[in-house]
C-alpha positions as CSV (number, residue, x, y, z in Angstrom):
1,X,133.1,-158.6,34.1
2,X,131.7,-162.0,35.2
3,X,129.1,-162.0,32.6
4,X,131.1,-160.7,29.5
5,X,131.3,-163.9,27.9
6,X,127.5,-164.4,28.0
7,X,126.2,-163.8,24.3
8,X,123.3,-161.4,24.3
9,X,119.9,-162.7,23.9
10,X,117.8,-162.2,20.1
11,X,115.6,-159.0,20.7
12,X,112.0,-160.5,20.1
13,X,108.9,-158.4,19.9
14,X,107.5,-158.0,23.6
15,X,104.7,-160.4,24.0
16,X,102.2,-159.0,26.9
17,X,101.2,-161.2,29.4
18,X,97.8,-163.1,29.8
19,X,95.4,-162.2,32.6
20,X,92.9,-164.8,34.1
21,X,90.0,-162.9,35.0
22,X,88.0,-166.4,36.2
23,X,85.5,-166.5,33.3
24,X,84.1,-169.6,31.9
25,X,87.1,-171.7,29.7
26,X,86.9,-170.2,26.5
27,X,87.1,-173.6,24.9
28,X,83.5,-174.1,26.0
29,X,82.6,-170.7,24.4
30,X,84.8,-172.1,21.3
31,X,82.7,-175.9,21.1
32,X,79.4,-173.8,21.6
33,X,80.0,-171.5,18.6
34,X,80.9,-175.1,16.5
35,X,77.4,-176.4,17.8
36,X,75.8,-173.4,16.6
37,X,77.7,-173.7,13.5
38,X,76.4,-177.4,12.9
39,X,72.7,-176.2,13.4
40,X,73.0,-173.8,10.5
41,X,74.7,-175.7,8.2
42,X,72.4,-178.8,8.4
43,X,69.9,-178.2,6.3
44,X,72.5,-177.8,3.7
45,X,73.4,-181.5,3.7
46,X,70.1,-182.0,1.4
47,X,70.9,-179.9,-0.9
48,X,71.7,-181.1,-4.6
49,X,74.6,-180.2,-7.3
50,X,73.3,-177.4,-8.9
51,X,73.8,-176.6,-12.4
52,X,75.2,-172.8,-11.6
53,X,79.2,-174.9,-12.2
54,X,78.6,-178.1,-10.1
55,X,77.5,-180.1,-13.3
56,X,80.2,-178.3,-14.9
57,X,83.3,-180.1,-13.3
58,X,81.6,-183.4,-13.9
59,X,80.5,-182.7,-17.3
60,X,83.2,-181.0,-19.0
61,X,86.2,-181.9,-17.5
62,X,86.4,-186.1,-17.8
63,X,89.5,-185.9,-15.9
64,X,87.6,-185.5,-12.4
65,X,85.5,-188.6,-13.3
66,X,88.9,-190.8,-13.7
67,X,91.8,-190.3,-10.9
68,X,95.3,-191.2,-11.2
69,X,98.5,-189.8,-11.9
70,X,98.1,-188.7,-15.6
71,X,94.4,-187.0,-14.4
72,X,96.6,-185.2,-11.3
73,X,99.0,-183.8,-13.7
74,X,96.0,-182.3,-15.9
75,X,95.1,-180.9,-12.7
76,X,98.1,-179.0,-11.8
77,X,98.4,-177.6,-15.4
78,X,94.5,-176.8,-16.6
79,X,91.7,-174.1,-15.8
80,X,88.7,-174.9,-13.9
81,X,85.2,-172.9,-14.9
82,X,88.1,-169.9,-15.3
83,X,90.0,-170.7,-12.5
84,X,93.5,-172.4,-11.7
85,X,92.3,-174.6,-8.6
86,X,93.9,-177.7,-8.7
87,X,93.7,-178.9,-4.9
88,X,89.7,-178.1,-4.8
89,X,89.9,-180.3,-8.1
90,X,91.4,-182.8,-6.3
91,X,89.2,-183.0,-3.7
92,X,86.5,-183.3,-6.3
93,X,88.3,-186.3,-7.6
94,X,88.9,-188.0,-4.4
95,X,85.2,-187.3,-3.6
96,X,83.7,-188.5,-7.1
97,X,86.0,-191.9,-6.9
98,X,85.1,-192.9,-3.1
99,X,81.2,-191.3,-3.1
100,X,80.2,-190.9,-7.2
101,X,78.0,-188.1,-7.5
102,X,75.9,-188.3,-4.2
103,X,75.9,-184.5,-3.0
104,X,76.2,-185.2,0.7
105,X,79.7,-186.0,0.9
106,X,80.7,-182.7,-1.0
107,X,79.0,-180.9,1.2
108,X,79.8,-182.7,4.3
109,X,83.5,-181.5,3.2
110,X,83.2,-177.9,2.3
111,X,81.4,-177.8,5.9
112,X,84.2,-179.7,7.4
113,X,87.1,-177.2,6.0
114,X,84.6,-174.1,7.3
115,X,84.5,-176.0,11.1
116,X,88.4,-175.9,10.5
117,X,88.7,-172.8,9.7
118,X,86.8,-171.4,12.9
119,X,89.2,-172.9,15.3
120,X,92.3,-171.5,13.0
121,X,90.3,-168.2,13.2
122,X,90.3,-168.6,17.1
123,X,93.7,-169.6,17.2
124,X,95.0,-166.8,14.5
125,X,93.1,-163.7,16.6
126,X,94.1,-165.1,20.0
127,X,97.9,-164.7,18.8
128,X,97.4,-162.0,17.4
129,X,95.7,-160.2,20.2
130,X,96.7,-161.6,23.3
131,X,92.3,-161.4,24.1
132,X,89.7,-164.2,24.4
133,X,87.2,-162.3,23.9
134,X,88.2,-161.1,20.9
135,X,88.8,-164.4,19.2
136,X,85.4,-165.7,20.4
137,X,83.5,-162.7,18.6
138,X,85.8,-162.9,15.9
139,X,84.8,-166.8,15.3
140,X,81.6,-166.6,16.2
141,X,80.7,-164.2,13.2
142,X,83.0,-165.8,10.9
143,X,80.9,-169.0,12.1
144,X,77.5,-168.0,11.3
145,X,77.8,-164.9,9.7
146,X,74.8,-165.4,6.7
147,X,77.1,-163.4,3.9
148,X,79.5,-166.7,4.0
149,X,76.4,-169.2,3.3
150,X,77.8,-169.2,-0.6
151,X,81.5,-170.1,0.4
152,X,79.9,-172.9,2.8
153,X,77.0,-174.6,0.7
154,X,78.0,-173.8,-2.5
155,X,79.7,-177.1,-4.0
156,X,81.4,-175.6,-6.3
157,X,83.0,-172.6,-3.7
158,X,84.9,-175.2,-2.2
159,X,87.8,-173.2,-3.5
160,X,87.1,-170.5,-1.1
161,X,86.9,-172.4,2.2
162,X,90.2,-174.3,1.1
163,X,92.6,-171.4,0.5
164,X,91.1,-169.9,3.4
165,X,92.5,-172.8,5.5
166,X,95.9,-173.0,4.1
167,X,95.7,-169.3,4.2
168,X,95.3,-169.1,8.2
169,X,98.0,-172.0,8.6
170,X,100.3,-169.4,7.0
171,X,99.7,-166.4,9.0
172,X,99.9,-168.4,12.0
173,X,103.3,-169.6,11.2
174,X,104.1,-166.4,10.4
175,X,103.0,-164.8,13.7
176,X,105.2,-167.6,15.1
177,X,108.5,-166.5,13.0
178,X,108.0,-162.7,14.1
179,X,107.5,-163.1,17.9
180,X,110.0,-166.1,18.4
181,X,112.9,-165.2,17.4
182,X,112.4,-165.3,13.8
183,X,113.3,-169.2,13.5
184,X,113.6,-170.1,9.7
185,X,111.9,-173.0,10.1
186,X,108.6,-171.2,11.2
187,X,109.2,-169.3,7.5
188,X,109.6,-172.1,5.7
189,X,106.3,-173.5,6.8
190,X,104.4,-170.2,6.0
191,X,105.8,-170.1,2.5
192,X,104.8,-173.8,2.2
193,X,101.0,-173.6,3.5
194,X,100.8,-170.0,1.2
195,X,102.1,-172.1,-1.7
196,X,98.9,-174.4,-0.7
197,X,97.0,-171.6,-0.7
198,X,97.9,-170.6,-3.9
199,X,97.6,-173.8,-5.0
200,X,93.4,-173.3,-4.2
201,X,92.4,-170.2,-5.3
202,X,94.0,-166.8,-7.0
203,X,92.5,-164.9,-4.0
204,X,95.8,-166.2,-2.1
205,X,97.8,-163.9,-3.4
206,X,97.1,-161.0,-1.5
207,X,98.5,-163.0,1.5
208,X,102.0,-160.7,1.7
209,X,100.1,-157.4,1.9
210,X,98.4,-159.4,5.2
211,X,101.8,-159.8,6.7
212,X,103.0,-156.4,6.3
213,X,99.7,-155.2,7.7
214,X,100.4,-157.4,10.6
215,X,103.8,-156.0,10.9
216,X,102.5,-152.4,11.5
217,X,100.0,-153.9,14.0
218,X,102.6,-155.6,16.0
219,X,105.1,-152.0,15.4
220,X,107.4,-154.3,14.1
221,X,111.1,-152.4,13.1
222,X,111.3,-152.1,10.0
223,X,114.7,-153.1,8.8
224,X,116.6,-155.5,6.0
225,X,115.2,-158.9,7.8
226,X,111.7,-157.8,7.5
227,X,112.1,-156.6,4.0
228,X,114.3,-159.2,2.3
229,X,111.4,-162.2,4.4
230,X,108.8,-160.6,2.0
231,X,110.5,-161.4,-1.3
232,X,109.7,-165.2,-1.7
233,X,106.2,-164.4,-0.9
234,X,105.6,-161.7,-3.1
235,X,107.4,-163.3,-6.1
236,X,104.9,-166.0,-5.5
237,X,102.2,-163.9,-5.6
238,X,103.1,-162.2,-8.7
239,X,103.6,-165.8,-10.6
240,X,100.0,-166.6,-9.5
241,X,98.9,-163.7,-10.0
242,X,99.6,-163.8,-13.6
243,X,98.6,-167.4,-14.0
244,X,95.1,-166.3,-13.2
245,X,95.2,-163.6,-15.5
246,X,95.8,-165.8,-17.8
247,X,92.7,-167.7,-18.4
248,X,91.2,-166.5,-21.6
249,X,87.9,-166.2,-19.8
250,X,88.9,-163.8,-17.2
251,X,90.9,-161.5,-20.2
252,X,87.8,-161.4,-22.0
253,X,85.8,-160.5,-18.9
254,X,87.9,-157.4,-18.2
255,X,88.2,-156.3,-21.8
256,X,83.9,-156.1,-22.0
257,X,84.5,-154.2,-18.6
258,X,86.6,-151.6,-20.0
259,X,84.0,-151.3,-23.0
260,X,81.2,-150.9,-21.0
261,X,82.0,-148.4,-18.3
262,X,84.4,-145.4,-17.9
263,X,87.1,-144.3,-15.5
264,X,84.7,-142.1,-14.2
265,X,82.4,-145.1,-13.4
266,X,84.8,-147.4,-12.3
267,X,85.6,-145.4,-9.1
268,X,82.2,-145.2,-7.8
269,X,81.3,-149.0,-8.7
270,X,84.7,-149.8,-6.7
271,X,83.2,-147.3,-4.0
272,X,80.2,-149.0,-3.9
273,X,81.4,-152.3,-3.7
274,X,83.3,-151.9,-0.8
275,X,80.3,-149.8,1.0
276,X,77.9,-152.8,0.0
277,X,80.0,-155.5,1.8
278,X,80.6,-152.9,4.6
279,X,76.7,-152.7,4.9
280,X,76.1,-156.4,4.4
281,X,77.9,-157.0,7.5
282,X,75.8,-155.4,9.9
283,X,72.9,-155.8,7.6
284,X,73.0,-159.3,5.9
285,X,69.5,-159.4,4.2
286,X,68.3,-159.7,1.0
287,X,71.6,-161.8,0.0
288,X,71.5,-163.2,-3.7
289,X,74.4,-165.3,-5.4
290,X,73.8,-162.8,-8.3
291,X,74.5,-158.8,-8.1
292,X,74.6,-158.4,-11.7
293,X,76.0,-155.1,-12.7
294,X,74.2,-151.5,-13.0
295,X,72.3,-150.4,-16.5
296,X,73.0,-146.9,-17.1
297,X,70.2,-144.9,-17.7
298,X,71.2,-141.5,-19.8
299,X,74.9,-142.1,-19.0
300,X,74.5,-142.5,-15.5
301,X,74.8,-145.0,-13.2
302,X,71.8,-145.5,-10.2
303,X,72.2,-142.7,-7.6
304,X,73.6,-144.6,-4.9
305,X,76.4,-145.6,-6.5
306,X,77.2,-141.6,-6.7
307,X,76.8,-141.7,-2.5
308,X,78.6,-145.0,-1.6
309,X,81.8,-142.8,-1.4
310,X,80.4,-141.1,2.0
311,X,80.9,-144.3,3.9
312,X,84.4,-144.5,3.2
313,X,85.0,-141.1,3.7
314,X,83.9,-141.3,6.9
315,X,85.7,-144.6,7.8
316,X,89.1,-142.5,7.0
317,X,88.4,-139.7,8.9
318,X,87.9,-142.4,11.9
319,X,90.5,-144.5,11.4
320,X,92.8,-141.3,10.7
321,X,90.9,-139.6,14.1
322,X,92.1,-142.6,16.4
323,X,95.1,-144.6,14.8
324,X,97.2,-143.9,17.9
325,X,94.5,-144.4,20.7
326,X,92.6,-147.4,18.3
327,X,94.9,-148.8,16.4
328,X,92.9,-151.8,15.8
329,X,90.9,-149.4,13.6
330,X,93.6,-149.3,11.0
331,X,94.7,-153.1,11.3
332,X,91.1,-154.0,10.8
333,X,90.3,-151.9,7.7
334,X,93.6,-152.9,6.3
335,X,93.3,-156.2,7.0
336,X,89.8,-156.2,5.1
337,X,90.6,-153.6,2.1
338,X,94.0,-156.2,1.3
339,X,92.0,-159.4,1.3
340,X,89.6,-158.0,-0.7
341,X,91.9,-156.1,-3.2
342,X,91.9,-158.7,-5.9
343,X,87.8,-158.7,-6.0
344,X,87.5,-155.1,-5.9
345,X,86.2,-153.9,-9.7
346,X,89.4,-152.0,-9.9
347,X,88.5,-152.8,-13.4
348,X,85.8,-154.8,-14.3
349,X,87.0,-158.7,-14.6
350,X,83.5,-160.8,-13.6
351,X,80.2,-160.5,-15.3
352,X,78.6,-159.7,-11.4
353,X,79.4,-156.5,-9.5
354,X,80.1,-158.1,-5.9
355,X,79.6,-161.6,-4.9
356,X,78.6,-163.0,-1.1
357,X,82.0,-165.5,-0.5
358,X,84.3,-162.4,-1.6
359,X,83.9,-161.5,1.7
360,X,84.4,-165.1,3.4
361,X,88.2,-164.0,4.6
362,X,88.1,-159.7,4.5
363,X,85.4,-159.9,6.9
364,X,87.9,-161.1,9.6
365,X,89.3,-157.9,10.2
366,X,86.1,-156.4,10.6
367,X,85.2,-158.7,12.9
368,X,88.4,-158.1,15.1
369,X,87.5,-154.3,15.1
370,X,84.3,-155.8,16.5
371,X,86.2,-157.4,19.3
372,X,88.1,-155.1,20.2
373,X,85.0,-152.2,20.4
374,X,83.2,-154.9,22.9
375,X,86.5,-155.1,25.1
376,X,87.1,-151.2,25.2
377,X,83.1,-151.2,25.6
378,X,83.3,-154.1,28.4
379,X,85.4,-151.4,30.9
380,X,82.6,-149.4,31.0
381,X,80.6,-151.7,33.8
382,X,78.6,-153.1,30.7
383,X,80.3,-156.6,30.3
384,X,76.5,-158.8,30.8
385,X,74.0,-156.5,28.7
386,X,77.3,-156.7,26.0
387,X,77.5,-160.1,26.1
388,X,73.8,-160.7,25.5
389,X,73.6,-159.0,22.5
390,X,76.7,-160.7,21.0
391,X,74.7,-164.1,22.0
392,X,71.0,-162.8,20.4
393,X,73.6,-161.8,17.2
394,X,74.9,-164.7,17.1
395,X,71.6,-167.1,17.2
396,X,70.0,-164.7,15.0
397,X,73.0,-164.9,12.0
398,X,72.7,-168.5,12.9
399,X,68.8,-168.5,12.0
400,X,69.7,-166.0,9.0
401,X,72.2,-168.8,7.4
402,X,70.1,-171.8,8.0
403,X,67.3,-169.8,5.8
404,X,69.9,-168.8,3.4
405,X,71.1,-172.4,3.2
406,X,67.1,-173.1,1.7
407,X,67.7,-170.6,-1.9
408,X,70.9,-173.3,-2.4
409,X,68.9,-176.2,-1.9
410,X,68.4,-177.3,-6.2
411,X,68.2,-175.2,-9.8
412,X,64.6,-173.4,-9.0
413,X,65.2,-172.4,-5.6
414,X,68.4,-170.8,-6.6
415,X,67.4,-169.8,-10.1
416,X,64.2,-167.8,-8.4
417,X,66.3,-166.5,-5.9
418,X,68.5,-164.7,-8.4
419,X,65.5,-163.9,-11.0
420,X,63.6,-162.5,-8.2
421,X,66.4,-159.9,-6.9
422,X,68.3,-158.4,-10.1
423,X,66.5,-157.0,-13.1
424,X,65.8,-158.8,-16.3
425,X,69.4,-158.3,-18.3
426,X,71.6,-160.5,-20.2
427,X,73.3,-162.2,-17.7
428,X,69.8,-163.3,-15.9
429,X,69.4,-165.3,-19.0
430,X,70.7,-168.1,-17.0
431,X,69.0,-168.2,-14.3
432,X,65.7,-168.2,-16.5
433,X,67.1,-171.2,-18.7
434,X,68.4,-172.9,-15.6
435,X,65.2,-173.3,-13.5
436,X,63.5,-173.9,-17.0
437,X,65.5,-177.2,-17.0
438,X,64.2,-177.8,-13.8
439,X,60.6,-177.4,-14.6
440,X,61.6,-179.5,-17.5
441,X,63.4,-182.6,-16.5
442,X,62.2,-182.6,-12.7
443,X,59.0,-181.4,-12.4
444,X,58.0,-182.0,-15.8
445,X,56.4,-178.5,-16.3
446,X,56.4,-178.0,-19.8
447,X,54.5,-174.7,-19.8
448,X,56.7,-173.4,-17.2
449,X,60.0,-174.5,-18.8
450,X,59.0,-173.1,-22.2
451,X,58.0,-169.6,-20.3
452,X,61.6,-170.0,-18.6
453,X,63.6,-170.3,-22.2
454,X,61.8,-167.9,-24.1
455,X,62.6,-165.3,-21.2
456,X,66.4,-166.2,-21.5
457,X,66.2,-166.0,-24.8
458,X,64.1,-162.7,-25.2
459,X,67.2,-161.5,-22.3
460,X,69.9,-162.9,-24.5
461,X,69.7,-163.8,-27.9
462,X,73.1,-165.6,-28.1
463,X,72.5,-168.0,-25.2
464,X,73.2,-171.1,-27.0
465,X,72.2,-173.5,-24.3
466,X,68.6,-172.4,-23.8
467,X,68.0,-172.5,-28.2
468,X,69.1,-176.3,-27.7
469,X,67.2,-177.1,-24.3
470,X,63.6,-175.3,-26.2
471,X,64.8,-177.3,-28.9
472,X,64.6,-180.3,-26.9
473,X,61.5,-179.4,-25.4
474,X,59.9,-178.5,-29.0
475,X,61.0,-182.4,-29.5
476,X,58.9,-183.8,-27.0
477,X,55.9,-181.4,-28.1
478,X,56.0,-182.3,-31.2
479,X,56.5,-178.7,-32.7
480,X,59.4,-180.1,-35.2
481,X,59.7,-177.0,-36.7
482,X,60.5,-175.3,-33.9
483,X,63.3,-177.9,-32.9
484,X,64.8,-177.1,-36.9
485,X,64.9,-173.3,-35.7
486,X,66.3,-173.9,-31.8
487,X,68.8,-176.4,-33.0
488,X,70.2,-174.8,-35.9
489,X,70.6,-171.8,-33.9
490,X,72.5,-173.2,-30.9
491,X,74.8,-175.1,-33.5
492,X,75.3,-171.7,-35.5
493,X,76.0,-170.4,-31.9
494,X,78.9,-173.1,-30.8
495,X,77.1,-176.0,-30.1
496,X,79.2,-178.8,-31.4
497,X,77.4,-181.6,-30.2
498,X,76.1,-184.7,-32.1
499,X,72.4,-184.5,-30.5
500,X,72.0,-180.9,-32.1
501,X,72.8,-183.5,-35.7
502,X,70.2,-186.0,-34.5
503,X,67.4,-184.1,-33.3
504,X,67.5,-182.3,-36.1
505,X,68.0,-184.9,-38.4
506,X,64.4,-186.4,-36.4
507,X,62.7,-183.1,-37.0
508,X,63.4,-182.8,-40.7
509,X,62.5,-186.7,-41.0
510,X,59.1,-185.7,-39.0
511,X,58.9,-182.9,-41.8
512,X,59.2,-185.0,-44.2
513,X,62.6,-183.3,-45.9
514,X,64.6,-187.0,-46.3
515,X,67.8,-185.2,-47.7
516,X,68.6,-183.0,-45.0
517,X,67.0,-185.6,-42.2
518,X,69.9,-188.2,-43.5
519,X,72.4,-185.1,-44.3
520,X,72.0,-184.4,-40.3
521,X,72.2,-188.2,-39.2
522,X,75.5,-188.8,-41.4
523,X,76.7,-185.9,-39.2
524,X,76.0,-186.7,-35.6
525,X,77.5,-190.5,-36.8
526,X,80.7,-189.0,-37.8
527,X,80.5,-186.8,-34.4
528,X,79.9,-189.6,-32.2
529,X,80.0,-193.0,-34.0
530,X,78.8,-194.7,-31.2
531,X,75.1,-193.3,-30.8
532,X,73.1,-196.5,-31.7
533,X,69.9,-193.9,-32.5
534,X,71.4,-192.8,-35.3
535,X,71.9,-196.3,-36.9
536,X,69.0,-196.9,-36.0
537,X,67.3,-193.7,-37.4
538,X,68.8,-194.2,-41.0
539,X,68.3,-197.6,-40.9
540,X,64.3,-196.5,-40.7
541,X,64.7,-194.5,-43.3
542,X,65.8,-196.4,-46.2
543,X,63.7,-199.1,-45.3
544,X,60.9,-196.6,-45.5
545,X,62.3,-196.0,-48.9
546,X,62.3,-199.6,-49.7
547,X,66.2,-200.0,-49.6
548,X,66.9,-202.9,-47.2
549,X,70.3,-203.0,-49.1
550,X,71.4,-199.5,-47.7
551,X,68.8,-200.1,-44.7
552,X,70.9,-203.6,-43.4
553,X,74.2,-201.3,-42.9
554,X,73.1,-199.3,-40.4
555,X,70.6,-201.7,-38.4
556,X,74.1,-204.2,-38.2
557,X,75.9,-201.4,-37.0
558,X,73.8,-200.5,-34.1
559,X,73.2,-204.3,-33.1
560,X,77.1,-204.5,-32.6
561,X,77.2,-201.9,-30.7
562,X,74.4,-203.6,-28.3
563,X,72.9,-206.8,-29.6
564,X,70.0,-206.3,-27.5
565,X,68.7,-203.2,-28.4
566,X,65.1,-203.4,-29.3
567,X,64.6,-201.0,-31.6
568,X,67.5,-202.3,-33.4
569,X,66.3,-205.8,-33.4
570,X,62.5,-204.3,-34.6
571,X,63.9,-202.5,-37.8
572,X,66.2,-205.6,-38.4
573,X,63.2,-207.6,-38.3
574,X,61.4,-205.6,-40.9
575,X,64.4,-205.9,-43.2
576,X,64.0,-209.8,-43.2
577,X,60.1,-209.1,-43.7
578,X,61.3,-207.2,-46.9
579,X,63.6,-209.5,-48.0
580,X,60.7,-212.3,-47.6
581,X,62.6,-214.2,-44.8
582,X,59.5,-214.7,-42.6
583,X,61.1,-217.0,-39.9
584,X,64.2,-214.6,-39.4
585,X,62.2,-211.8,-38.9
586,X,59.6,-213.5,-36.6
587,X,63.1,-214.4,-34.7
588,X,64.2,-211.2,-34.5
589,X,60.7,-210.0,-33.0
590,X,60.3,-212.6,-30.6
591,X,63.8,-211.5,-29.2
592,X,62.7,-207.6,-29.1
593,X,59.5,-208.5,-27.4
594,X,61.5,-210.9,-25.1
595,X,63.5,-208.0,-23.9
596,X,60.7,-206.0,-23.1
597,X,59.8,-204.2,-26.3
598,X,55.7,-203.4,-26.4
599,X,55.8,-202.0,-30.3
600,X,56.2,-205.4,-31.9
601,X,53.0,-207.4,-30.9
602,X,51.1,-206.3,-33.9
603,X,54.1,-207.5,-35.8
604,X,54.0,-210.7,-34.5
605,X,50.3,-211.3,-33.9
606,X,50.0,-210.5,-38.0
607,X,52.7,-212.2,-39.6
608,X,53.7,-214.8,-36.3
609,X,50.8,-216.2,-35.4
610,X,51.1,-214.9,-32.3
């Protein structure tokens, strides 16, 4: 009876014990797998923004460009290139105001969340498993695996690496709650770091089904407690869940989707997505940041779409076959199949059929299957020649990512990379019109970037951006006519922007159609009355007509905006010549040349004495 008044102790899931079987201190292992992870990721420090969405978040959205506490706000409550991502924004922000728009330090970031994310990887798997080994593999091929290369040197998939690392804090203090003692405190904190999660990227939300799968790992009881923990999280998800629904972009997406392909479709392109990431694990070549959807041919889809079901099948009849002896079979295709559920074409919601960083996170329980084979494996008196090959795996994904890295590297590498591996349909069109812009403005490949826009246009005859960048290009060949037709077309096509106004107001001037040339300069001014070309353009023109009275207007105009603008200074100049006011317009010259403007010596050597 002496111990009756003792209370009882808290059941707490049994925790096995750790056995030292004198190997080397896994912390070596864990610093070589981050030196490893450094050597493929260098290259990528050299890479630039790309125009595949970088330029997007510094073009479009002005917000990024300006921080403080109005711009955070706008943030929290806007869509980012279709996405609700407000942290990643941030960091965009931070990055922008500290570094302007010098890649490096964007990409020295989205490496530094990936090195984070292999130690909470380590750190995650060890709890979970109770096994070294298993961790090591498992960070190892989360490290260097060449399938993550897009969540890593991608810029603008910074989204990806940062719900990922909230994402781990979260299951880590969730492992805590459930094996000690079920402290609220330890809850709290994984509702806090999901909420961050969420607070990344959508793909969060499939962070509850994770925790029930971990449950069934761990043979947690199921009872009230582990039910009624669930709620906040799952409420959570569903709010997110909806806001990313939400964005017009993504409703649109799904609604061409359900146009396009049947029910009967849908299940073998969700079939074959899954078998393709599958494969791509143990088979991570040919990788392309562009898996554009299947043409039909007579109704029907490519044949292996129609045999990707035969991989699953079997994986069920395995993980069915063993769940009591290997029940790291089912944990690990769980673990996968819920990470991945919100990519899966279910129904079609993205313009691309699978995408390389979709796999960033499911991977992980794969890779924990992985583990655990090599220690059931490692009994059988095999431990060294096992060992090697995880090594030779590992230097080799390392040598497959650092190569990967080089199709990131600017517009053309990328662009060919994804023109080279799909065929030519619609959605290519970018790629084409992309690297065409790199011919264009880099290289200066005219012939090149004209080949490049009339393929994206011949692709997609709606692709607004390449009829203004030909248009452009027609500008600087001289082909005026063909700027009227490109221009008009991308404004006709949603254009709204003052330079379609101007260039074509140039071209019709260069065509000699006056009305229309000043009809399309009035435009642009009221678009953007601050483009001193256009001033300067109608000025021209009505003192080509003889008109210095409506000529003057214009030329003031664009010397307030900036009094040392040359061409300004010419054509007001020319307007004293007309008006017979030799000295003012010799002054006006004089200042133009002064400033470094070469077309008024003839001026000033004829009517100057100069």
């Amino acid at each position: 009876m002496k111990n009756a008044g003792k209370k009882k102790n808290k059941r707490q899931p049994a925790i096995p014990k750790k056995k030292s079987n004198g190997s080397v201190n896994p912390l070596w292992w864990l610093a070589l797998i981050i030196v490893l992870t450094l050597v493929a990721y260098s290259n990528s420090f050299k890479n630039e923004f790309l125009n595949f969405d970088d330029n997007e978040y510094f073009s479009n959205y002005p917000e990024i460009l300006h921080f403080n506490a109005s711009a955070v706000i706008q943030y929290f409550s806007n869509y980012y290139v279709l996405m609700y991502q407000p942290l990643p924004i941030l960091t965009f922000a931070l990055t922008y105001k500290f570094f302007g728009l010098s890649p490096l330090p964007y990409h020295a970031l989205n490496l530094f969340f990936h090195l984070c994310n292999i130690l909470l990887v380590y750190i995650f798997v060890k709890r979970l498993t109770f096994k070294n080994s298993i961790a090591l593999i498992s960070s190892l091929f989360f490290a260097v695996h060449p399938m993550n290369v897009e969540a890593v040197s991608w810029i603008s998939a910074r989204s990806s690496s940062m719900f990922v690392f909230f994402y781990l804090l979260a299951l880590l203090f969730y492992l805590r709650y459930s094996t000690e003692s079920y402290k609220p405190r330890f809850l709290i904190l994984a509702l806090l770091f999901f909420l961050l999660s969420l607070f990344s990227k959508a793909h969060a939300v499939t962070l509850p089904l994770i925790l029930v799968v971990i449950d069934i790992f761990r043979k947690r009881k199921w009872d009230k407690r582990m039910i009624f923990e669930k709620i906040p999280f799952f409420v959570m998800s569903i709010l997110f869940g909806l806001i990313a629904i939400a964005e017009k972009g993504t409703t649109t997406n799904i609604l061409l989707g359900l146009e396009k392909f049947t029910f009967f479709d849908n299940f073998f392109l969700l079939t074959y997505s899954v078998s393709f990431y599958i494969v791509r694990l143990f088979l991570p070549f040919n990788l392309c940041a562009v898996y554009v959807y299947p043409e039909k041919a007579g109704g029907w889809l490519p044949f292996e779409y129609y045999l990707s079901p035969l991989l699953l099948i079997i994986i069920i009849w395995a993980v069915i076959r063993y769940r009591k002896t290997k029940p790291y079979l089912l944990f690990g295709v769980l673990f996968f199949i819920a990470a991945l559920s919100l990519t899966l074409q279910i129904i079609p919601s993205r313009l691309f059929i699978v995408t390389d960083r979709y796999t960033y996170l499911p991977y992980l329980g794969l890779f924990i299957i992985i583990g655990y084979l090599f220690e059931e494996i490692k009994k059988k008196k095999v431990q060294n020649a096992l060992t090697l090959l995880i090594v030779v795996m590992g230097l080799f994904f390392t040598f497959l990512t650092y190569s990967r890295n080089k199709n990131w590297a600017n517009d053309m590498t990328l662009g060919t990379d994804i023109i080279n591996k799909n065929p030519e349909v619609p959605y290519i069109a970018r790629a084409f019109g992309v690297r065409g812009n790199y011919y264009l403005n880099r290289l200066k490949d005219f012939d090149k970037a004209m080949k490049d826009y009339n393929t994206a246009l011949t692709l997609d005859t709606t692709d607004a951006i390449s009829y203004y960048n030909r248009g452009y290009l027609n500008d600087k060949l001289g082909n005026y006519k063909g700027v009227i037709n490109d221009m008009t077309k991308a404004g006709q096509l949603g254009i709204d922007n003052y330079l379609v106004n101007s260039f074509l107001g140039a071209a019709y001037f260069r065509e000699k159609d006056i009305p229309k040339a000043i009809e399309n300069f009035e435009i642009s001014i009221k678009k953007n009355p601050d483009y001193i070309e256009n001033y300067n353009n109608l000025g021209a023109i009505y003192s080509n007509m003889q008109r210095p009275d409506l000529s003057s207007p214009y030329i003031d105009k664009a010397l307030a905006l900036d009094s040392n603008n040359t061409e300004a200074l010419r054509n007001k100049g020319i307007i004293y010549f007309e008006l017979k006011n030799f000295p003012e317009a010799c002054r006006f010259w004089k200042k133009a040349r002064d400033l470094g403007a070469a077309n008024v010596g003839d001026l000033l050597k004829a009517y100057c004495g100069e």
